[in-house]
N, C-alpha and C positions, 0 to 999 in steps of 0.2 A: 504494500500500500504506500502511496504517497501521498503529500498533503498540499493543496496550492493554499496560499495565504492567508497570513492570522486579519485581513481586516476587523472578521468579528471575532469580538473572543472564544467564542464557541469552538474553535477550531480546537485550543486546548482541551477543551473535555473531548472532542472527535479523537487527538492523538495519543489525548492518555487514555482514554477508553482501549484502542489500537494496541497500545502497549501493555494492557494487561490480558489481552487473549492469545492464547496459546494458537491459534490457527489465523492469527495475523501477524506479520513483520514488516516494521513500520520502515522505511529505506532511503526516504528522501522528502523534503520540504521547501517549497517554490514560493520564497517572500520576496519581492522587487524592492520592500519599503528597508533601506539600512537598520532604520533603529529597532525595527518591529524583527527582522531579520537576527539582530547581536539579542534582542530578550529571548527569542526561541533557541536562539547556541546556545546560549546560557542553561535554558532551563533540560533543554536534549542533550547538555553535558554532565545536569545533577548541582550545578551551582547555583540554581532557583533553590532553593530548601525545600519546597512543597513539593516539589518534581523529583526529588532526589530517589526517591523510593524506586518511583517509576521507571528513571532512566537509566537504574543499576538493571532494568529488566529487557534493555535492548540485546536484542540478536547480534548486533555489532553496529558502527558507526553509522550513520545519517548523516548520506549527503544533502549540505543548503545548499539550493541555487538562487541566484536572484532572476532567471527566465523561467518562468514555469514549460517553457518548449523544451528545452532539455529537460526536464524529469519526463514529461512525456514523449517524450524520444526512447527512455530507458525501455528494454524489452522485458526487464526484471520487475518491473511495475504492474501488477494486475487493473488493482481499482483505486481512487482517488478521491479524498476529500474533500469539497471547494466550501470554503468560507470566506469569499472575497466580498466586499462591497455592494451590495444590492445591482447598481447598474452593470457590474462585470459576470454576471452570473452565466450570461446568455454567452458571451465570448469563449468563458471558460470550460462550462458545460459541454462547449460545443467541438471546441478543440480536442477536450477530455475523450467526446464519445469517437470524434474522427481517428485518432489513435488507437482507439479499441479498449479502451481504459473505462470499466465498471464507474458508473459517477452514483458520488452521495454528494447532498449538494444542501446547502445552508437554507433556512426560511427566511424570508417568503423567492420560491425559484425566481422571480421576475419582476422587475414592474411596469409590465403592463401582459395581457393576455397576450397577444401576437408575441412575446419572447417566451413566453413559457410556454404557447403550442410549439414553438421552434424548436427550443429545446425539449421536450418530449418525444417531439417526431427524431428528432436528432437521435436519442435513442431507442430510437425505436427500429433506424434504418441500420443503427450500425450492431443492434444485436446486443446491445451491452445491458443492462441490471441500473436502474435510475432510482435509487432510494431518497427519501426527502427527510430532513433533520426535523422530523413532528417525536420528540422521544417521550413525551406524556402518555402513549398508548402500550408504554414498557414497564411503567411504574405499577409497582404490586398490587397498589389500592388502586390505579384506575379498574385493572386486568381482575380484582375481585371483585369492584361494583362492578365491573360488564358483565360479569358471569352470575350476578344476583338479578341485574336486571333481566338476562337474558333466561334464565330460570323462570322468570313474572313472580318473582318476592315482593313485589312492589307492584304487580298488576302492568297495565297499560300505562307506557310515559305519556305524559299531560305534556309538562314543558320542564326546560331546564334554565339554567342562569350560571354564566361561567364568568370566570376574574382572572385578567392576567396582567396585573400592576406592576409599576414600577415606581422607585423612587424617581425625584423629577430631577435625575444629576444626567441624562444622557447627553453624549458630547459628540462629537468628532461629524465622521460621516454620517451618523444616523440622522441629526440634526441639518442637514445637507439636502434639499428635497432633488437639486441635480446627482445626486447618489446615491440616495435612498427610496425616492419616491415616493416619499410621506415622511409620515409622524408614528404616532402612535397605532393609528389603524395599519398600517403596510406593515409596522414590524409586530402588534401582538394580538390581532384579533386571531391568528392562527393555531392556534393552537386550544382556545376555548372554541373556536369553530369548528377544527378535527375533531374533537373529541366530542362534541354534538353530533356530529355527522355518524362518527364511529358507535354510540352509543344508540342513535336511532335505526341504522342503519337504512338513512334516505338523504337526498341532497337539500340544501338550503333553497328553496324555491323563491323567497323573496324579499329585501333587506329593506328595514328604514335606519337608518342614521342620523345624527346629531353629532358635530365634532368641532373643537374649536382650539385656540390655542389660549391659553388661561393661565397654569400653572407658573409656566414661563414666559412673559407675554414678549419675549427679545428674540423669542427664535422663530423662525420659518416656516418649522411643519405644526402639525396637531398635537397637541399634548395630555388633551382629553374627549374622552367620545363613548356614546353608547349606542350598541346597535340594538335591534329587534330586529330576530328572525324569522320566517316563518315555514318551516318545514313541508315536502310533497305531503307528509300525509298529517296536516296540518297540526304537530307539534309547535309549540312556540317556544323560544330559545331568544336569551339575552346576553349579552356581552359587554363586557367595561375592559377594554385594554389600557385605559389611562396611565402614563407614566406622570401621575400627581402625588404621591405620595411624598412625606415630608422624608429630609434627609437623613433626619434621627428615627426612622423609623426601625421598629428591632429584625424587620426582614428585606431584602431587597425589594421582594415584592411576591407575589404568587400563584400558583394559577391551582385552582378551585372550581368544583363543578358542585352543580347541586340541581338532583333528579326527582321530580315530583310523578308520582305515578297515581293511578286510580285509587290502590292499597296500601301506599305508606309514599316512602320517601328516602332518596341516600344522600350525600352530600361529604366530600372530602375536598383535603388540601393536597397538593402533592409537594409543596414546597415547607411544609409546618413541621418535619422530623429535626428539630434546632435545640443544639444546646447554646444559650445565647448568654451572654457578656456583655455587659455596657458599662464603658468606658468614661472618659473624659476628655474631651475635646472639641472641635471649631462648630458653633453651633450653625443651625440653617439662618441668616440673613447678617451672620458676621461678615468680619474682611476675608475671611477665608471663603464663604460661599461667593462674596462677590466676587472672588478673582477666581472664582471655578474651581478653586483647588480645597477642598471639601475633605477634614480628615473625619469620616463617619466613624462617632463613637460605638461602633459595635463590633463583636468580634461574633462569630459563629460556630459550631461543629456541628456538620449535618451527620444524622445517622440514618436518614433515607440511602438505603439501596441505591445503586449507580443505574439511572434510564440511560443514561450514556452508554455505557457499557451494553448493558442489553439488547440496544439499537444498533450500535456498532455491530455486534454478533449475529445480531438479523441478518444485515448488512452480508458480510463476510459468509456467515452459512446459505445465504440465497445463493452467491456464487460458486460454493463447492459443492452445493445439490443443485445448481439448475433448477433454480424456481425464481420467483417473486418475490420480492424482497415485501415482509407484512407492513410496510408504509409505500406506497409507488406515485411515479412520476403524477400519474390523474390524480392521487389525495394535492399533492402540490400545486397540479394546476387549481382544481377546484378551491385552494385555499386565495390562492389569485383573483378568480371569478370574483368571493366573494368580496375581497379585500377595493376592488373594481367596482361593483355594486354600490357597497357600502360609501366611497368616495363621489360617486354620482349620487348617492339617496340625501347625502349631506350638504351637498350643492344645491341641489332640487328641492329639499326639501318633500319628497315624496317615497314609496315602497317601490324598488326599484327591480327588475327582475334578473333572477341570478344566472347569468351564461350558461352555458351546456357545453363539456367537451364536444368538439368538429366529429359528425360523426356519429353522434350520442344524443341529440338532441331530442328527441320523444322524453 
């Protein structure tokens, strides 16, 4: 396996996930960005302290390049992680699958519909395995509420209401709508949407939104929004991806589902397994938040199970059996669809209807 670029941090759990399965060997990593590039030698040589564990567990050395074409030139490369920057996804995706190189690819695949049909069809022509970084559907508690609901312990779902907050520190590219392609809604309505989808098992038939920038009123994309969804077989489903939470808050943020059926009801965190710490340091609206540079009094140790991990192994066993990877390319686009709906519903001010894979459309 290789890895093309830490833009988002995600790509860390992608390669430590990587480096702790015995049927993966991690070989090579494609950073263009210098600085982003010296934190990753650093932490793939064990001189990160957190990593150190990890990178006593490498096969052997890991080449960096700064072109990601030469790793994918390597013939010793199977599959490859992309966690580049929202608008390079489609570049990268696309090279990956023209190579022949298995792609797992960061959320949300695209932004906009026409780059994530491309890249889907891309792997689609060249044969390869398109897994999408949705790892909420690996965690124990989603995987035993699915299997309560799917039992009907709960009767027939009504509707659901899912959270996936963040504290309101996001910087860099995300903040960048030539790079991102939003705000808040492009980067987290996805994953309390999959996990609707995944849970009812039917598509989002029709979104309204509401979404504005508030939290932070100096930056460019959205920072908070709630959708209503409305299911084919007319469940109803609510979403709050808002990155408003306060600085000091004692969790980053979290994603939470909660399932109302005929007969009762489930409702879990997937991010609340914390042993939490609170410190002493620069409060939310000192001189350290204003200069962005934020020391969050909280320390953490999760004791949730690794979704990393368990996706990544999806990942990897889809390829040595010749199947499907259990998150695919279509969960990703349709995560797109809605994320597209939902940004038109918020303009319009109206129920917007939600795309159909090319193809799929009945």
């Amino acid at each position: 396996m290789g890895a093309i670029s830490f833009d988002h941090g995600h790509q860390y759990g992608w390669t430590g996930a990587a480096m702790q399965l015995p049927m993966v060997e991690l070989v090579a990593v494609a950073e263009p960005d210098p600085i982003q590039r010296k934190a990753v030698a650093e932490r793939l040589t064990g001189k990160d302290a957190p990593m150190r564990r990890l990178a006593d567990k490498l096969q052997g050395p890991v080449q960096l390049y700064d072109d990601y074409h030469d790793l994918l030139a390597r013939d010793d490369i199977e599959a490859v992680t992309i966690s580049s920057a929202n608008y390079l996804h489609r570049e990268h995706a696309e090279a990956a699958a023209a190579a022949g190189k298995h792609v797992f690819l960061e959320k949300p695949i695209a932004t906009n519909l026409d780059d994530a049909t491309a890249i889907v069809r891309a792997c689609e022509r060249a044969g390869v395995e398109f897994c999408v970084a949705y790892p909420c559907r690996f965690s124990a508690a989603a995987i035993e509420a699915k299997e309560m609901v799917d039992r009907g312990d709960i009767g027939e779902i009504v509707s659901m209401h899912a959270t996936n907050h963040l504290r309101k520190g996001t910087e860099g590219w995300f903040i960048d709508p030539a790079k991102s392609g939003g705000g808040t809604i492009r980067d987290h309505i996805v994953h309390g949407t999959d996990l609707m989808r995944w849970f009812s098992g039917v598509e989002v038939d029709e979104i309204y939104a509401e979404a504005d920038t508030l939290a932070r009123p100096d930056i460019q994309v959205d920072d908070v929004a709630m959708l209503l969804e409305k299911f084919e077989n007319g469940i109803v489903g609510s979403c709050d991806p808002s990155w408003n939470r306060p600085m000091t808050s004692s969790k980053w943020g979290d994603v939470v589902l909660r399932v109302l059926g005929t007969d009762g009801a489930i409702d879990f965190d997937l991010t609340g397994a914390y042993l939490t710490r609170t410190l002493a340091g620069a409060a939310e609206g000192g001189e350290a938040w204003e200069s962005a540079k934020v020391v969050t009094p909280i320390q953490q140790i999760s004791y949730a199970e690794s979704m990393d991990v368990f996706l990544i192994e999806d990942f990897a066993e889809s390829i040595l059996e010749g199947r499907r990877p259990l998150v695919t390319g279509i969960d990703g686009w349709y995560g797109v669809a809605c994320i597209e709906a939902a940004y038109q519903s918020a303009r319009e001010h109206r129920m917007i209807e939600v795309a159909r894979y090319p193809g799929n459309e009945a």
